[in-house]
N, C-alpha and C positions, 0 to 999 in steps of 0.2 A: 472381474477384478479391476481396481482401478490403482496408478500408481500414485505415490506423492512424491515429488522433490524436494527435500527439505524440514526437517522436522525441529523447527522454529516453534513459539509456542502458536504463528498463526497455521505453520503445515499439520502441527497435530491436530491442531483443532479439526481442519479441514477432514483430515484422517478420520478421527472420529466420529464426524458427523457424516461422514461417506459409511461408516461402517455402520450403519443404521439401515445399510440398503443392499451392501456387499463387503465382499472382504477387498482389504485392502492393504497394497503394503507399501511402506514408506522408506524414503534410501536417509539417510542421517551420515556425515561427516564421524561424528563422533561414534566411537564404542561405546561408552558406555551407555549414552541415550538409547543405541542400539537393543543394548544389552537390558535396560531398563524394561524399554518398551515390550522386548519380547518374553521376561521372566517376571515382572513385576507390574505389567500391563499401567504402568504408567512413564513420564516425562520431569521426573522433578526439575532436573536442569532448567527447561524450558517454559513446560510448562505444572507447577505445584500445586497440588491439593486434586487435581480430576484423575479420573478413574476412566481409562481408556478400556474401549471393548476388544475382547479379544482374540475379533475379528479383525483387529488390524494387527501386523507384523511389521518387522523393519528387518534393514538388511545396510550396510556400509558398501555393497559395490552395486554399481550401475547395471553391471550388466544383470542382475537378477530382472530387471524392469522392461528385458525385451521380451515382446510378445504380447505386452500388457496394450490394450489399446486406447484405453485413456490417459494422460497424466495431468495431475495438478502440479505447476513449478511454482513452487513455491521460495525459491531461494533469493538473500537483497540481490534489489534491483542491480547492483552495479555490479553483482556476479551471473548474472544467466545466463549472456552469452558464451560463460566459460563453463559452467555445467553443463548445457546444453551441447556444449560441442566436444563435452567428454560421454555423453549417455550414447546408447545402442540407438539409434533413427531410422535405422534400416526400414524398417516397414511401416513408418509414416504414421506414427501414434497420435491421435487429437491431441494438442496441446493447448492446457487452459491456464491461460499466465495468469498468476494471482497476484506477483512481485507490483508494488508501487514506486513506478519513481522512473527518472530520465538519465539516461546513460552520459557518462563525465564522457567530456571532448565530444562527440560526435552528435551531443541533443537530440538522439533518439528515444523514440518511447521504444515499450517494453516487445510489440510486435513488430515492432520493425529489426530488434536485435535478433529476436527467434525466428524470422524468414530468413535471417541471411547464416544461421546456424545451423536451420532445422527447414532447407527449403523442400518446399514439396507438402509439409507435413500440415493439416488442418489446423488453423489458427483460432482461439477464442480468449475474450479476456474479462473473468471474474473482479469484481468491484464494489465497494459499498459502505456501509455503513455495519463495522463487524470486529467487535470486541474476542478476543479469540477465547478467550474462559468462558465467556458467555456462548455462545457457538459450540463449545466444545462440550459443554454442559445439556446442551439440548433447549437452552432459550431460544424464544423466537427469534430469527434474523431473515434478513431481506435483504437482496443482492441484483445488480447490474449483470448479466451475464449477457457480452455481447461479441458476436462475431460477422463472416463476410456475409451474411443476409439474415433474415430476422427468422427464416424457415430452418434455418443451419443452428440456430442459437436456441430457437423453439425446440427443437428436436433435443438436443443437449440439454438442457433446463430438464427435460421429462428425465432423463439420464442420472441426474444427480441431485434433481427434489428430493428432501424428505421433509419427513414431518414437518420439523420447526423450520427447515432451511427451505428458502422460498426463491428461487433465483426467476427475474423478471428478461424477456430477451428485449437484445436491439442488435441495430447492425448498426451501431456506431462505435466502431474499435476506439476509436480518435477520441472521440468525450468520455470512454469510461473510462479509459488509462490517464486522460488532464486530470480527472477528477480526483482519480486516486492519489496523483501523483501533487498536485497543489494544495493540495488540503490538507497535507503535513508539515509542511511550512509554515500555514495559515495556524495551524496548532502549535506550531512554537511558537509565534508571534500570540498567540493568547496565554499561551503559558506566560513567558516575559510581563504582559501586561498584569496578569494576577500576581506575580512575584514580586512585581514591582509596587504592589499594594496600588493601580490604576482606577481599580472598581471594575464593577460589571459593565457602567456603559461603555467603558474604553473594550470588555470584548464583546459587547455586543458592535457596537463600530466596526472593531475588526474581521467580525464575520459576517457583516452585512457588507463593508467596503470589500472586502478578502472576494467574495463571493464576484463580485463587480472582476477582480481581476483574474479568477477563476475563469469564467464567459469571456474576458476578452480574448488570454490567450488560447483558450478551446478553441472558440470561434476563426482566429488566426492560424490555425494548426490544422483548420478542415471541419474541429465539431460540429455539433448540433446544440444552439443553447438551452434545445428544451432535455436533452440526454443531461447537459452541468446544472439542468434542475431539479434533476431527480434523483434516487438513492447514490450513483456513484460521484456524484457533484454534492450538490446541497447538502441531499441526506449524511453522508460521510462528514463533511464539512460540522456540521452541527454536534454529530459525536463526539469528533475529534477532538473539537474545540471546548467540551463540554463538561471532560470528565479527569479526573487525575487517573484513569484506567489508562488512558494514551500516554506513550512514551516519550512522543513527543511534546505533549506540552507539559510534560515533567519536566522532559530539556528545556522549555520557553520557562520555566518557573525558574530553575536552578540560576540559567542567566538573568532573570532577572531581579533574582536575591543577589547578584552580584558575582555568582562564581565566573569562569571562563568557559571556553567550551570544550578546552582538554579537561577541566576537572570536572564537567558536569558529565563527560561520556565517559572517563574514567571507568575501569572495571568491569562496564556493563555488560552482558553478555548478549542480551538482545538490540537489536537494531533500533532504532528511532530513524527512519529514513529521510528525514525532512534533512536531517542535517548535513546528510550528501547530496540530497536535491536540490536544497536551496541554491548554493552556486550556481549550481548546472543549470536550474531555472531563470538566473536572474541575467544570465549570458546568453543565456536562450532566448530570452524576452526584450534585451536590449536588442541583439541583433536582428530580431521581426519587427522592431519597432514598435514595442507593448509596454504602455504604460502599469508597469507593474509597483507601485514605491513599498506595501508592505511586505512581500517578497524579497525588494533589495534589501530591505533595512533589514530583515531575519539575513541575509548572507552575510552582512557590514558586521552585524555583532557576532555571527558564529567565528567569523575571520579575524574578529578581536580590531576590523579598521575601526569599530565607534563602540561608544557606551550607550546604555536604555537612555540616559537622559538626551544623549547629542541624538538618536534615531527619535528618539519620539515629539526634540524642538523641530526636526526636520518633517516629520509626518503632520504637526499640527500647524506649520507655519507656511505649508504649500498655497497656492493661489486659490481663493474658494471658485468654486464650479457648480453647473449644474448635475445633480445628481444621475441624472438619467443621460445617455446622449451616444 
């Protein structure tokens, strides 16, 4: 059996695409998701229209999850440490962080929170390019699965392959949690630009420049640039930025029709994480000394200090450079 933390529309998906291979059961905050998932074999809340197997279960207390020796955490980045240090750990269950994103105050990524919550306990972290309907539906996806050595990450890939889910190993913890975690910013900053009626080359721009500061801060933080070239870098990067499916660059559109960023998160029940990374990213990168500018400019408008027009004279009117360097 495998567990999930979180039944988000990206933890069910996970759920369901594990239940292709075992049974599975997932912890949920809420009842009635609970309740959904166990008598109605789906997620409306979360996630609407798919037909979960009913091979997956749910449950609202943690402790049901002890003994399980896998789990997916799935819950936003800037709560894991506090699940994690509410769940059973006693017996050191692999943990396979799926959450994207950088911890406010402390600028930690996502394994670094769960060692110091869940120490002892075997650390991997899932990444990529992965629409949760789609995944959850049984489309093909392709995934970063990377842990402390490429033999440890190899063996777990066999674990939780199926069909359409194809998890690639690395032992680069560092580059697939930057990747995850930059490339939602990078999606608001393309949404804004389509909102803003910008045109395609202004996101193409932004995902080829975005990408440039993706690599620096990886590289700055320990990665590897060729892990931020691949599915949990680039590949993600490309999706993200590509599709009105991400929530985040629905947020990067709303601001850049003009709303604010209380009325564009307004209501939402699901996460767009860029919008709590972005600060956390742009404080993080000043203090390494990382030339990040379309990163700041997504934290300047989420924080309401600028508007699309005053970020985007500031992004155009910077000093030209060589491309490469």
């Amino acid at each position: 059996m495998i567990a999930v933390i979180g039944a988000g529309a990206w933890g069910t998906a996970l759920a369901n695409a594990m239940a292709q291979g075992e049974d599975v059961l997932i912890w949920a905050r809420e009842p009635d998701v609970v309740a959904s998932i166990n008598s109605d074999h789906s997620n409306p809340l979360f996630l609407p229209g798919v037909e979960l197997s009913a091979r997956v279960r749910a449950t609202t207390d943690l402790r049901d999850l002890a003994g399980i020796d896998l789990w997916l955490v799935v819950p936003p980045a800037q709560f894991l440490g506090r699940v994690l240090g509410s769940a059973p750990l006693e017996a050191k269950p692999t943990l396979v962080l799926c959450a994207k994103g950088i911890e406010a105050g402390s600028h930690r990524l996502m394994a670094e929170v769960a060692a110091e919550a869940a120490p002892g306990a075997p650390l991997a972290v899932l990444s990529g390019p992965s629409f949760a309907a789609e995944t959850a539906r049984g489309l093909p996806t392709a995934v970063t699965l990377a842990a402390a050595s490429e033999g440890q990450a190899a063996a777990l890939a066999e674990r939780i392959a199926r069909p359409t889910f194809r998890p690639y190993a690395s032992d680069d913890i560092v580059g697939a949690e930057i990747g995850g975690a930059v490339k939602n910013v990078l999606a608001i900053a393309c949404g804004v630009a389509i909102g803003a009626g910008l045109g395609e080359n202004a996101r193409a721009a932004i995902i080829a420049r975005g990408f440039a500061e993706m690599t620096r801060f990886g590289v700055a933080r320990g990665a590897r640039a060729e892990t931020l070239a691949g599915l949990s870098g680039l590949g993600d990067l490309v999706l993200t930025c590509g599709s009105t499916q991400s929530r985040n660059m629905r947020l990067g559109m709303a601001l850049g029709e003009g709303q604010t960023a209380e009325q564009a998160l307004a209501g939402k029940l699901s996460v767009a994480e860029g919008a709590a990374t972005a600060p956390v990213l742009a404080e993080a990168a000043a203090k390494a000394g990382v030339d990040m500018p379309i990163s700041a400019a997504v934290a300047s408008l989420l924080a309401g200090q600028a508007t699309v027009p005053e970020v985007m004279d500031r992004l155009l009117n910077r000093p030209l450079r060589a491309e490469v360097r």
